[in-house]
C-alpha positions as CSV (number, residue, x, y, z in Angstrom):
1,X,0.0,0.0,0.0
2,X,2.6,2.4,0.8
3,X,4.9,1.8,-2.2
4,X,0.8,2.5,-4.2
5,X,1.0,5.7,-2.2
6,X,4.3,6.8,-3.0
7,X,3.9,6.0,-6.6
8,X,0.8,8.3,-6.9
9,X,2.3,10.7,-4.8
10,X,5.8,11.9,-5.5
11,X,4.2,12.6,-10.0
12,X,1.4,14.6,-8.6
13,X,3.7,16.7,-6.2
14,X,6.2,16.9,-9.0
15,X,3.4,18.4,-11.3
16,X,2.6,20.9,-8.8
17,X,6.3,22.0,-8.6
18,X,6.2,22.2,-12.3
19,X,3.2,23.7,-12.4
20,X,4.2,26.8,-10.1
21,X,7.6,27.1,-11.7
22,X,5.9,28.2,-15.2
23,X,3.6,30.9,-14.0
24,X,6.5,32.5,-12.7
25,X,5.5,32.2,-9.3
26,X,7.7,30.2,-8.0
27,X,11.5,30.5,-6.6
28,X,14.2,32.3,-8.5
29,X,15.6,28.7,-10.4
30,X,12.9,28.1,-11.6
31,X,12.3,31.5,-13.1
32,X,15.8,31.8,-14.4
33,X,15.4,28.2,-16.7
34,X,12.3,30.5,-18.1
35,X,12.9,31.2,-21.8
36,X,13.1,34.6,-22.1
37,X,10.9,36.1,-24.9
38,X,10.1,40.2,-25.6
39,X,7.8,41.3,-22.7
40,X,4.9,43.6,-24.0
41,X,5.1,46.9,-22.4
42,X,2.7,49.0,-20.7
43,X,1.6,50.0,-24.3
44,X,1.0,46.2,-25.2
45,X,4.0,46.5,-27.9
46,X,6.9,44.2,-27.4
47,X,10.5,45.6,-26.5
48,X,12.9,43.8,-27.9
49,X,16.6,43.7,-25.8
50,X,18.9,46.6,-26.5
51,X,22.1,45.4,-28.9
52,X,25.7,46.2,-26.5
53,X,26.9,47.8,-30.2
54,X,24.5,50.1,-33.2
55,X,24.9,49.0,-36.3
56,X,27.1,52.4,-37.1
57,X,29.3,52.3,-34.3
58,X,30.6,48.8,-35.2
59,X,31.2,50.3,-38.1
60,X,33.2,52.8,-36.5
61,X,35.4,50.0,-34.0
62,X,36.1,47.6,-36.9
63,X,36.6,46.9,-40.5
64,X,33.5,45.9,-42.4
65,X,35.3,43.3,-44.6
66,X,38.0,40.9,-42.9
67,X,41.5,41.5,-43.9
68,X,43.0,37.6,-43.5
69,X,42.1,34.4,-43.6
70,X,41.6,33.7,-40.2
71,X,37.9,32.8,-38.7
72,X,36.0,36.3,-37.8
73,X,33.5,37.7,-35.5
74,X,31.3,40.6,-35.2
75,X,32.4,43.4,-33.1
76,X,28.1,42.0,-31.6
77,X,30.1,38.6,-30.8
78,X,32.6,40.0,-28.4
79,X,32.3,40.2,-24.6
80,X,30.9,44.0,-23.2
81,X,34.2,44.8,-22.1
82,X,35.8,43.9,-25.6
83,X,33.3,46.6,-27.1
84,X,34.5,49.0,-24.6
85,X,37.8,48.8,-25.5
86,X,37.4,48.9,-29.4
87,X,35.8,52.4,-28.0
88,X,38.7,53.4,-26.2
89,X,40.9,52.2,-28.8
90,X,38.9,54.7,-31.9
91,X,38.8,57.3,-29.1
92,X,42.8,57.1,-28.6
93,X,42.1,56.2,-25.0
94,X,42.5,56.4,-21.9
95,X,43.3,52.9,-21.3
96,X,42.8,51.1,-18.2
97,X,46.5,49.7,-18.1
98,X,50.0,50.7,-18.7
99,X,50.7,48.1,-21.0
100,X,48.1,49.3,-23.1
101,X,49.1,50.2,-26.5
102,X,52.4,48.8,-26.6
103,X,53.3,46.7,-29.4
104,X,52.8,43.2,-30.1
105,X,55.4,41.4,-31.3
106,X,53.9,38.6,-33.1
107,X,56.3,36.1,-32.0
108,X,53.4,33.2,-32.4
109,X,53.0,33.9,-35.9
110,X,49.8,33.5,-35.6
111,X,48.6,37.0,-37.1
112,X,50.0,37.9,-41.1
113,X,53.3,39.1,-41.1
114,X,54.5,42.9,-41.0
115,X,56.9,45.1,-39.8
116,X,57.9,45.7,-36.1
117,X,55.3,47.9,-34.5
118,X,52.6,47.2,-36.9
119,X,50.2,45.6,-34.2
120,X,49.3,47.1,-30.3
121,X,47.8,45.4,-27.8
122,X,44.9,46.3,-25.4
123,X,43.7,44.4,-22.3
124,X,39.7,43.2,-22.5
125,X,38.9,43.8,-18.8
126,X,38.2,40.2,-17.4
127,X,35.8,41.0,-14.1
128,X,36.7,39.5,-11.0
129,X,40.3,39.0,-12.5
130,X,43.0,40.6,-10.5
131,X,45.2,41.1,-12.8
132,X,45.1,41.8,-16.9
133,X,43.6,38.5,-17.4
134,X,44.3,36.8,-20.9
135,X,41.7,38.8,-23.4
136,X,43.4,40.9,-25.7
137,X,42.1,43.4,-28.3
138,X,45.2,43.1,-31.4
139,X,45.1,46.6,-33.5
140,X,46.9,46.6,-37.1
141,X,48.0,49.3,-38.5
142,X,45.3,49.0,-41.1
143,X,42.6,49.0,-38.8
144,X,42.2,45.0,-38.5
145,X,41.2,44.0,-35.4
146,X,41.7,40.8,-33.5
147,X,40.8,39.1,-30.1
148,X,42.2,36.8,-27.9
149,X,40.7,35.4,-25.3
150,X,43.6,32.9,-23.9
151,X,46.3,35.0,-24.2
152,X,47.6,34.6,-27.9
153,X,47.0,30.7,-27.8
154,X,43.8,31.5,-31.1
155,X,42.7,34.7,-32.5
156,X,39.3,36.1,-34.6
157,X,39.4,38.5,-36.6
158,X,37.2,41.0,-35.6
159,X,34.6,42.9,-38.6
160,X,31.8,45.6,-37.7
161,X,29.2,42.7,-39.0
162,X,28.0,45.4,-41.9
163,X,29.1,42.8,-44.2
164,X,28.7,44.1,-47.9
């Protein structure tokens, strides 16, 4: 009888726990495994989440077109603090660190090859990190952009994502 009990119990207790979790009423797991979806506004029209970059000012931080062959990403793809400092780099700074704009060698060989001092480097703030952390922002010459986010180990080639 008991294991009847328990069998009929613990789906129908489960259900309610389900149940409570979907009409948002329920603890703060729950509601953050909730899909999130545009919200309508006091208006009843939907608001759609504001992009971390416009259109035009990724066109202003990076290239539209990719200058090497290496595999690319949107200026949209990178991490908030990335963005920032494609800002601080088109504004000519301040940077957060000395190091900042000092130029990178290339010693991996990982980027195409140019003369010494074609590329600087710029730190990606990494929160909680207590030191530069391993993001970089690489800045040709040309106005190529790349990022690293394990300190030189890969790069991306970084494009405004106005691709024409």
């Amino acid at each position: 009888m008991r294991r009847l009990l328990a069998a009929l119990v613990v789906p129908l207790v489960a259900l309610v726990l389900a149940a409570c979790g979907a009409s948002g009423s329920g603890t703060a797991a729950s509601s953050a495994t909730a899909p999130s979806s545009p919200r309508p506004s006091v208006s009843g029209h939907t608001s759609q989440p504001k992009p971390a970059v416009s259109p035009a000012d990724a066109g202003r931080l990076a290239p539209a077109q990719p200058t090497t062959d290496l595999r690319t990403m949107t200026v949209a793809m990178l991490p908030k603090q990335g963005i920032d400092t494609l800002r601080l780099i088109a504004e000519g700074g301040p940077y957060p660190y000395s190091k900042d704009g000092v130029t990178f060698s290339n010693r991996e060989g990982l980027l195409p090859r140019h003369p010494g001092g074609w590329y600087r480097e710029f730190t990606v703030v990494t929160p909680g990190s207590s030191d530069r952390g391993a993001r970089r922002i690489i800045a040709g010459q040309d106005g190529s952009r790349f990022y690293t986010s394990d300190h030189y180990a890969s790069f991306r080639e970084v494009v405004s994502g106005e691709m024409s």
